[in-house]
N, C-alpha and C positions, 0 to 999 in steps of 0.2 A: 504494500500500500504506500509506504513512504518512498519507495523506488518511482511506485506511478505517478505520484505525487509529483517528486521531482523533476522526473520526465515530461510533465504537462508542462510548468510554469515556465520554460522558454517556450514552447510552442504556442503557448496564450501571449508571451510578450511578442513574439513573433506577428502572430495574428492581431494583435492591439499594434505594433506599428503597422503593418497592411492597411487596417484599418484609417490611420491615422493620416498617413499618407493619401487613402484616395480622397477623403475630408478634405486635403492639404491643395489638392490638385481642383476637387471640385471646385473650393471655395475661390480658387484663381481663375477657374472658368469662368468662375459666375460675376468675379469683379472683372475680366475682360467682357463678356457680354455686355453688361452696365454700363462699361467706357465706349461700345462700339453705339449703342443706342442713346447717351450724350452727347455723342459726336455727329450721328447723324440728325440728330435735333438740332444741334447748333447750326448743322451746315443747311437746314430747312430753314433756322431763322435768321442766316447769313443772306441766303439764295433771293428770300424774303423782303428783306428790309434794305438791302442793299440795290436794289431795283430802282429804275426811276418812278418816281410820283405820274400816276396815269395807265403805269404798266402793269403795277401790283395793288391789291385790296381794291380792286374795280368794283366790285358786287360791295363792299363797304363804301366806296367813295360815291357812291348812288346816293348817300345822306349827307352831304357833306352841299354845305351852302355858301354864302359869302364869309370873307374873312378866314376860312377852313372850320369854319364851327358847325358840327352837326347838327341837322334838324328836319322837322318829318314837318313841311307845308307841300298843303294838294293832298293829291293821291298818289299812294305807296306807287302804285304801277303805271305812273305818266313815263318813266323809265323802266322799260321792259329789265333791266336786269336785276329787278327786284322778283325772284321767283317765291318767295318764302308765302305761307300762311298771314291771312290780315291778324289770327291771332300775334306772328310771328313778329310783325310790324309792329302789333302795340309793345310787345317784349322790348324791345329796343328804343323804345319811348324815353327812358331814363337817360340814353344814354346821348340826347342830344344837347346837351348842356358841355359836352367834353369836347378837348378840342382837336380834330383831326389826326397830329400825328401824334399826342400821348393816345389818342383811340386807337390808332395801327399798331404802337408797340403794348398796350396793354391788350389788346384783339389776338395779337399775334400769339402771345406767351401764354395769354388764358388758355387760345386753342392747343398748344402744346400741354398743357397740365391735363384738360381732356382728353387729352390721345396718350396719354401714359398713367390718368386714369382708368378709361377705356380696357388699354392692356392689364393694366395688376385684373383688373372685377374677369377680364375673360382669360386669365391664366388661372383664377382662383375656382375656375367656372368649369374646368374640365370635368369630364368622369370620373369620379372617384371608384375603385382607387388606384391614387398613381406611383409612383415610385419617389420617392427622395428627390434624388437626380432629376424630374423631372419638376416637381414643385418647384426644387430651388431654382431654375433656368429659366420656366416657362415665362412670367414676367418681362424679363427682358428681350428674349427673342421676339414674345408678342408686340413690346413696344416699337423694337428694331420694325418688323414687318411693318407695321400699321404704318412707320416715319418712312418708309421707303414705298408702300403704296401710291398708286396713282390719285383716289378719293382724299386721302389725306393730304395729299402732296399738292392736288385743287383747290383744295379747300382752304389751307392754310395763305395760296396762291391769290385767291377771290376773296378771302374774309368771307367763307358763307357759317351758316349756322349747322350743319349737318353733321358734324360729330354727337351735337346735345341730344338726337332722338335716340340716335342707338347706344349713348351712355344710358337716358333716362331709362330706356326699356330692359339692358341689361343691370343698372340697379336695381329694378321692381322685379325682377324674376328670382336676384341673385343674392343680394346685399339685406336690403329692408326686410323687417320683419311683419306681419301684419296682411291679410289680402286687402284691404281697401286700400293701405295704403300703396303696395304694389302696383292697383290698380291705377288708382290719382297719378302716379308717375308714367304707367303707362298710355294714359289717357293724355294727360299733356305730350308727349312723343310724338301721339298722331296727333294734335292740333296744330306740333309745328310741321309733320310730317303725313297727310290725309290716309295713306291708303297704311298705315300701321294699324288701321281697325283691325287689319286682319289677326292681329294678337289676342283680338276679344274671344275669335270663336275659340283659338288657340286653348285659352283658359276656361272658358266654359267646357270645352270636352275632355280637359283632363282633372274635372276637379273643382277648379277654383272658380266657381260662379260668382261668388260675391266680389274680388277682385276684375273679373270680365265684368259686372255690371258695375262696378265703380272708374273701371276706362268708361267705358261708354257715358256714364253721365260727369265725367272730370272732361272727355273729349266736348259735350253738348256745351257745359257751361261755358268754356273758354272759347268758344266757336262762339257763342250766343254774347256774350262778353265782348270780345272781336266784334262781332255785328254789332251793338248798342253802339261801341265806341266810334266805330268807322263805319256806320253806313252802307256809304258808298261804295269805297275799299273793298267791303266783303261781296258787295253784290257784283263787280268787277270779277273778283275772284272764283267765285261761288258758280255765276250764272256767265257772265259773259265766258268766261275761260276755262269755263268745266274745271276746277279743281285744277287751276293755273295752267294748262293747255294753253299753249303762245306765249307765254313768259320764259322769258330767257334768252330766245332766239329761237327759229323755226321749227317747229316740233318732227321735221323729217330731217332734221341738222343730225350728223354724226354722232354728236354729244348728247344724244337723247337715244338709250339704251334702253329703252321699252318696248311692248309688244305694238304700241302705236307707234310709235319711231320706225321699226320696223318695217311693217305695213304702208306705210308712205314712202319709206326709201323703193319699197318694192312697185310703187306705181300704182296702189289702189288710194282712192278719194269719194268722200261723198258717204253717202247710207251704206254703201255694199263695206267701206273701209270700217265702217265704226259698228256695223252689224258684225263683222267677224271678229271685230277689237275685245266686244264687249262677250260674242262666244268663247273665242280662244281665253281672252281672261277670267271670265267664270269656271272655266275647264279648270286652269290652271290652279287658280286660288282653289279651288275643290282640294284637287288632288296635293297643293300641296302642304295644307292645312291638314288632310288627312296623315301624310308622313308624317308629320310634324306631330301629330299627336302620338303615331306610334313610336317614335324615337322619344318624347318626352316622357311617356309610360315606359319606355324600357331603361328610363334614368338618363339618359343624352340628352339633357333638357338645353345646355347650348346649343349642341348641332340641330335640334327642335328648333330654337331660335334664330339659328341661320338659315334653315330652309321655309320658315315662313318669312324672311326677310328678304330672303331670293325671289318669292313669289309675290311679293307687295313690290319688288321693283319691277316685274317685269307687265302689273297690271295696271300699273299707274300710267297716267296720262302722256308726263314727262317723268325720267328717270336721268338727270345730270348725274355726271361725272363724278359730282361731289359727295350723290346719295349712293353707291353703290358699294360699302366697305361692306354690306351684309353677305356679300360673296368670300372675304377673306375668309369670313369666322367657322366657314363650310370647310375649312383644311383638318379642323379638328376631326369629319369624320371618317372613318377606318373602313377603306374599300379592297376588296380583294381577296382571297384563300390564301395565294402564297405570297410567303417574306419578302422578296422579290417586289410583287406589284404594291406592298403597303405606301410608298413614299410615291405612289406615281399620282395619285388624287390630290395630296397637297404641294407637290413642286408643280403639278400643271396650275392649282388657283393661285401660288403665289405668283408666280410668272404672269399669268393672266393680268393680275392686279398691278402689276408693278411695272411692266415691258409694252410699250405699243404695240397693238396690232402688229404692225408691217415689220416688226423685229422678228414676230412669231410664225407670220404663215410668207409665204412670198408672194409680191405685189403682182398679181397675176388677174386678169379678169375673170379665171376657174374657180378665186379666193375670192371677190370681189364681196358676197352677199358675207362671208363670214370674217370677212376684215371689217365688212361694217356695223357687224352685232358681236363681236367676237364677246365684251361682256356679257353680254342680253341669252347668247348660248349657254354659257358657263351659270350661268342665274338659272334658267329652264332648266337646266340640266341636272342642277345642285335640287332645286323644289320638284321635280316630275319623276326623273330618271335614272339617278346615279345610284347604284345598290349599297348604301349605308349598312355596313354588317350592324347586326341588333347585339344586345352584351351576350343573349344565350346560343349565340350561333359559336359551334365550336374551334372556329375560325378567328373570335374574336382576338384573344389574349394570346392563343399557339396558332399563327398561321404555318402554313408550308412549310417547313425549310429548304431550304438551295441542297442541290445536293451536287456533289463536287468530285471531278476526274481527279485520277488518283495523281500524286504531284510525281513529276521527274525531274531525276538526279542533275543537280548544274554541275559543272565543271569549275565554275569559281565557288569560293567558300561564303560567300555573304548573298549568294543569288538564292531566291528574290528578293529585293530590297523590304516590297509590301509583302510580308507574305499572308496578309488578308486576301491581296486581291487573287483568291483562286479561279482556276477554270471552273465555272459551273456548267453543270451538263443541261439545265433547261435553256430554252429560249428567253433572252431579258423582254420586257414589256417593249410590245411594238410601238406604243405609242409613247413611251419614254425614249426610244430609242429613234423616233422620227421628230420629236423636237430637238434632241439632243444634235444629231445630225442638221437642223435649220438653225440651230446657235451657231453651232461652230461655221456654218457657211457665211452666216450672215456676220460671225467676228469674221471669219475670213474677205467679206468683201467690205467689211468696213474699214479694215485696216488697210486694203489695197487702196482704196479713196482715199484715208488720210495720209498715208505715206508721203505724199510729194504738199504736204499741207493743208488738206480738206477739199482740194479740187482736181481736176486729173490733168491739166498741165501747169497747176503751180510749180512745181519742179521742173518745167522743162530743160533748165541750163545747165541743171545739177545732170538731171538723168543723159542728157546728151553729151557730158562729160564724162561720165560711167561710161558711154556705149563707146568711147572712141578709145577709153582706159582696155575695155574690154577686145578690142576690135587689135590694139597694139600689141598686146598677149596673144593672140590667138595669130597674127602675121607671123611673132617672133616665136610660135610654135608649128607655123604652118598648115595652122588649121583652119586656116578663116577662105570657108569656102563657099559663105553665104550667098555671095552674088553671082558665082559660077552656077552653085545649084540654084537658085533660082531664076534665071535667066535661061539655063535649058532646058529646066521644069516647066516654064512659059512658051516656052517656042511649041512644046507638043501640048496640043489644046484638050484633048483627052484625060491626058495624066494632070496638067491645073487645075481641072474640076474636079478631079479625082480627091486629090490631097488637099484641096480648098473645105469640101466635103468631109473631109475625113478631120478635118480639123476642128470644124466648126459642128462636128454630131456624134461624138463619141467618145469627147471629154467627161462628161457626167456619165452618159449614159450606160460604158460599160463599169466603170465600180457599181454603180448604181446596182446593178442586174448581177453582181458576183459576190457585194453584200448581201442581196435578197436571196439568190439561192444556200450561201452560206447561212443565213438565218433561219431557212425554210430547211435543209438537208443537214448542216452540221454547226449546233449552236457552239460549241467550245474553240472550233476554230472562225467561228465569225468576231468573237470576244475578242481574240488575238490580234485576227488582221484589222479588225476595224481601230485595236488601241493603235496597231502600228503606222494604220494612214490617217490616225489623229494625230500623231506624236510627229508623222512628218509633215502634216499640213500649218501645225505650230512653229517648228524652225524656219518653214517657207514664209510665214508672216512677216517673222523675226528680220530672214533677210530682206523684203519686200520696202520695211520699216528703215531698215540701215543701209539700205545700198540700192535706191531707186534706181532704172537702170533705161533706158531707150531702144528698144527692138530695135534688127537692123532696116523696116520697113519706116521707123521712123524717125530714119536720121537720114537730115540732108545731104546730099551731095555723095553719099554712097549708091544711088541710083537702084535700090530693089523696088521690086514693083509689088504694091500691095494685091496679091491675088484674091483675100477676103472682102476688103474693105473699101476696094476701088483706088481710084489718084489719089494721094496727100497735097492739099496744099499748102506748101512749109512758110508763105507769109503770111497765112494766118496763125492767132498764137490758139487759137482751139481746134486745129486742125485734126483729123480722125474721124469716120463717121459712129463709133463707139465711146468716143471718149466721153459724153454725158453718161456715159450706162458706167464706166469703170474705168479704173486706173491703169490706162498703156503701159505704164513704167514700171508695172510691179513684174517683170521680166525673168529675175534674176533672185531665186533659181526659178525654173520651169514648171511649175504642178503640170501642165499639159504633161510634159515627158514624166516630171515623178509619178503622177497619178497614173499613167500608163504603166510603167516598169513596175509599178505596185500588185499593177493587175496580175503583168505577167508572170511575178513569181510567184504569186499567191497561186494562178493555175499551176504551175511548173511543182509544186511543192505540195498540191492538196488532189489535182486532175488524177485522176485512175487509167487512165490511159496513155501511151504513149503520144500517139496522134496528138490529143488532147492538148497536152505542155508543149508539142511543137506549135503547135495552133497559136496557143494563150502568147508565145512567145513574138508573136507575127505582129501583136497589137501596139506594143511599144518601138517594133520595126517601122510600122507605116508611120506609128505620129513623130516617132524622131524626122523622119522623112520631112511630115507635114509639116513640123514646125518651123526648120528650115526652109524646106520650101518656098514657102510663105511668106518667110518675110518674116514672121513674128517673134524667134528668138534665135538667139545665138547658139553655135555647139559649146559652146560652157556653160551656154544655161542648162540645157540638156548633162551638162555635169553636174552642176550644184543640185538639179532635180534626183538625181542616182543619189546623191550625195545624202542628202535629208530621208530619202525613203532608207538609206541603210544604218541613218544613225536612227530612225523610226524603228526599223525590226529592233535594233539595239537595245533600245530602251526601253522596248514592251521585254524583250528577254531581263534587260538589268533588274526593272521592276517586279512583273510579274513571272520571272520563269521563266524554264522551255515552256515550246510548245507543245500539249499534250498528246502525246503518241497514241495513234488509233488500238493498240492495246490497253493501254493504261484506260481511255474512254470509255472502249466496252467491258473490260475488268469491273470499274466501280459502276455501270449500268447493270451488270449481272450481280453485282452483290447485294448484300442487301438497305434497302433505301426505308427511311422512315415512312410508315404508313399513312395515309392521307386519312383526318378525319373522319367521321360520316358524315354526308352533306346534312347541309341544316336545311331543314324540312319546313321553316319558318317560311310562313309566304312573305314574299317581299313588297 
């Protein structure tokens, strides 16, 4: 006994430092979290105040009179970009005696304490129960998100009042004690915000009746209060503008994120628009007050609250920019069976929230209808359709796990660097995997526009400096054969279309089609090749960024003939019929040839047949062709291109490992793998 005795008490101090330590580590997480969401408030009330007078707090400066003194003469809505409730205009009644810019900087900083009260009430607000680690953190990430959203980010931008309803209404669900009083805060929410009635039915079907009939007569009186005081105001509002319909700007304007927004951008007007406004919104608000009650019965009474928040925006008249944070709070819920798919429901709503449209899908007229409701989807989506796991679905707490190729042996002693990141043998979520691929395109073409200074021939003298650096290297290696081959590439008219062709249609489209079947036939080596032509389409940026460069088609007095693009006119300084669309000069190295030679080894190295890898190998034949050919780059760009795709396989090997051996693959496919669940039998 006194041997076991002894024997423990290092193992408990052991354990007591383990312990102590990850305490030691959390608590530094959690004061960098704190410092990252200070700093992005700062830099929201830098962004802010630092603006000129006219350009920032426009929707505030709508009160602003002679001398800069605030004051409400007339009617709240002689200035359309007064969109608030007439109750919402008496609210502000107080505050016309203050004078202009102490009202900006106290306007400014309130709305900030709202938005990080906002955060603490909706981190405090999750599903119990959570973990340690997560109570301590949630807070702060919440505030970061909310201070990096778009609604917040407008809001703060316009001086509107739209943080106050959805504090109000998550104080009365969350904080207060009392149903009436719950109620009274949530009744005020909707008088400055109409269509938050739909909270009423919320509480009457799970319960809390007398809270639901004390919104509704805290909504009656402030409305009716509102009218005594203003008349007119209200009946402007009320009647002429259906519940503010035309305030703000044109109700088919982009910035109006509604199911009527919608329907207008789409070309319907008249009886037949507002006949189907008023069905499709009925539908809506149905079904999503229905979810809503069953996630707030199953104890999700947040994510309850975001998804009737999603359907009060998407049935209201007008839905601005500034009302739409009730799409964040929808990341809290848990979609999915496997590990795998859990983080793809709240990286797609924070993205949404946070990134414009045209960052996310590509400016195409195929995207056009959903570049212009991309929120208004994400809202229908969150209130209608998106399968919220419930707590008793056994999915909930233990989803999937990954299950992973067995590892093989590196040759150096410290490979893989990560060694979290293993092969897993499922497929990763496709549609995590298809935004992920339109970031990185869209950093990739952003960074090619900025490279030469945010236009595509601000650098011209720099880049044309590069091409004759590069053109001297390549005489005093004998390699510079661009104008010979292109000049006899031109003489036979056949093989010009050919490689013209070849240039301009099978850039994208063959990775495109060798990721998709590697995704579709073999997920452990799509993991690989896709880190490895991510890892080389980063270096390529890198040099794009540092060493803009002038193709030989677009440098004077070298005499190549643009086969794509037609004649250059070199006295103009915009000369290129491309060069609005992208940056000429990011040359150097060549994604054309890298992304080619990527393809080819990837066939050479993965193809089952011989044929096959001769085939795969023909692709970066022709385009090396093409690209000289062409005109469009040098044969050392075609080497910096080799060059990046080999430090590319490199560093998905440094990182992650070999590649996993088609033994090793089906070995851990025939062993044995955790059993899935029983499906949950809960209807959805």
């Amino acid at each position: 006994m006194a041997d076991a005795e002894h024997r423990g008490r290092p193992a408990a101090a052991i354990g007591a430092t383990a312990v102590g330590a990850v305490r030691a580590r959390l608590r530094v997480l959690r004061l960098g979290l704190w410092l990252i969401a200070a700093v992005l408030a700062a830099r929201q009330v830098a962004v802010v105040l630092t603006s000129p007078r006219g350009e920032r707090l426009t929707d505030l400066e709508t009160w602003v009179g002679p001398h800069g003194v605030l004051h409400v003469n007339g009617s709240l809505y002689d200035s359309t970009r007064f969109t608030g409730t007439p109750f919402g205009g008496l609210v502000l009644k107080p505050l016309t005696r203050a004078a202009e810019q102490a009202l900006g900087w106290g306007w400014t900083f309130g709305t900030l304490l709202l938005v990080a009260a906002l955060g603490v009430v909706a981190a405090r607000a999750l599903p119990q129960p959570v973990s340690r680690r997560t109570a301590l953190l949630a807070a702060p990430v919440a505030i970061s998100l909310l201070m990096l959203s778009l609604p917040v980010r407008n809001t703060l931008w316009l001086g509107q009042t739209s943080i106050m309803p959805v504090l109000l209404v998550l104080l009365g669900c969350f904080v207060v004690r009392g149903q009436r009083t719950s109620g009274v805060l949530i009744g005020l929410a909707a008088a400055l915000q109409p269509t938050l009635l739909l909270f009423t039915p919320l509480l009457w079907c799970t319960g809390r009746r007398r809270a639901a009939m004390s919104a509704g007569a805290s909504f009656a009186v402030c409305t009716a209060l509102a009218w005594a005081a203003m008349p007119h105001d209200s009946a402007a509002y009320w009647v002429h503008h259906m519940a503010g319909a035309g305030l703000g700007g044109p109700a088919d304007g982009l910035a109006n994120q509604s199911l009527h927004g919608a329907l207008l951008r789409a070309g319907l007007t008249g009886p037949l628009e507002i006949a189907l406004f008023l069905a499709l919104g009925t539908g809506v608000a149905v079904l999503g007050v229905r979810r809503a009650v069953r996630y707030a019965r199953d104890g999700q009474l947040l994510l309850a609250v975001a998804v009737t928040g999603c359907a009060a925006i998407a049935v209201s008249p007008t839905a601005w920019q500034h009302q739409l944070l009730w799409v964040l709070l929808t990341a809290v819920g848990r979609v999915g069976r496997r590990a795998a798919d859990r983080p793809v429901w709240p990286v797609a709503v924070v993205l949404v929230m946070t990134l414009p449209a045209r960052t996310l899908l590509p400016n195409k007229p195929l995207f056009q209808p959903l570049l212009d409701n991309l929120v208004l989807v994400a809202a229908l989506a969150a209130a209608t359709a998106v399968p919220f796991l419930v707590r008793s679905s056994p999915w909930f707490d233990s989803p999937v796990p990954l299950r992973y190729a067995a590892p093989v042996p590196a040759r150096l002693r410290h490979v893989p660097l990560v060694p979290a990141l293993r092969r897993a043998l499922s497929r990763p979520n496709l549609l995590f995997e298809l935004v992920l691929i339109r970031l990185t395109y869209f950093a990739y073409a952003q960074v090619r526009l900025a490279a030469t200074g945010g236009s595509s021939t601000g650098g011209r003298a720099v880049a044309e400096r590069h091409g004759r650096e590069i053109h001297a290297v390549e005489a005093a290696l004998r390699i510079d054969v661009e104008h010979w081959v292109n000049h006899t590439v031109v003489s036979i008219g056949w093989l010009e279309r050919f490689l013209s062709f070849y240039y301009e249609s099978f850039h994208f489209g063959i990775p495109l089609a060798i990721l998709g079947v590697l995704y579709w036939r073999r997920p452990v080596d799509y993991r690989w090749a896709r880190s490895a032509l991510g890892f080389a389409t980063v270096l390529a940026l890198a040099g794009f960024w540092l060493y803009p460069l002038a193709p030989p088609r677009l440098m004077p007095g070298l005499g190549i003939v643009d086969t794509v693009n037609g004649p250059q006119d070199f006295s103009r300084p915009d000369y290129g019929t491309l060069t609005e669309l992208t940056n000429q000069y990011a040359a150097m190295p060549s994604l054309h040839f890298g992304w080619a030679l990527w393809c080819g080894l990837v066939i050479v190295l993965l193809a089952p047949r011989g044929w096959m890898k001769a085939l795969g190998l023909l692709h970066p034949l022709f385009t090396l062709s093409a690209i000289v050919a062409t005109g469009n780059h040098w044969v050392l760009d075609a080497v910096g291109g080799a060059a990046v795709v080999g430090a590319g396989f490199g560093l998905t090997y440094l990182v992650q490992g070999p590649r996993a051996a088609p033994a090793a693959v089906t070995g851990a496919r025939a062993g044995s793998a955790p059993r899935e669940p029983e499906k949950d039998r809960t209807p959805s």
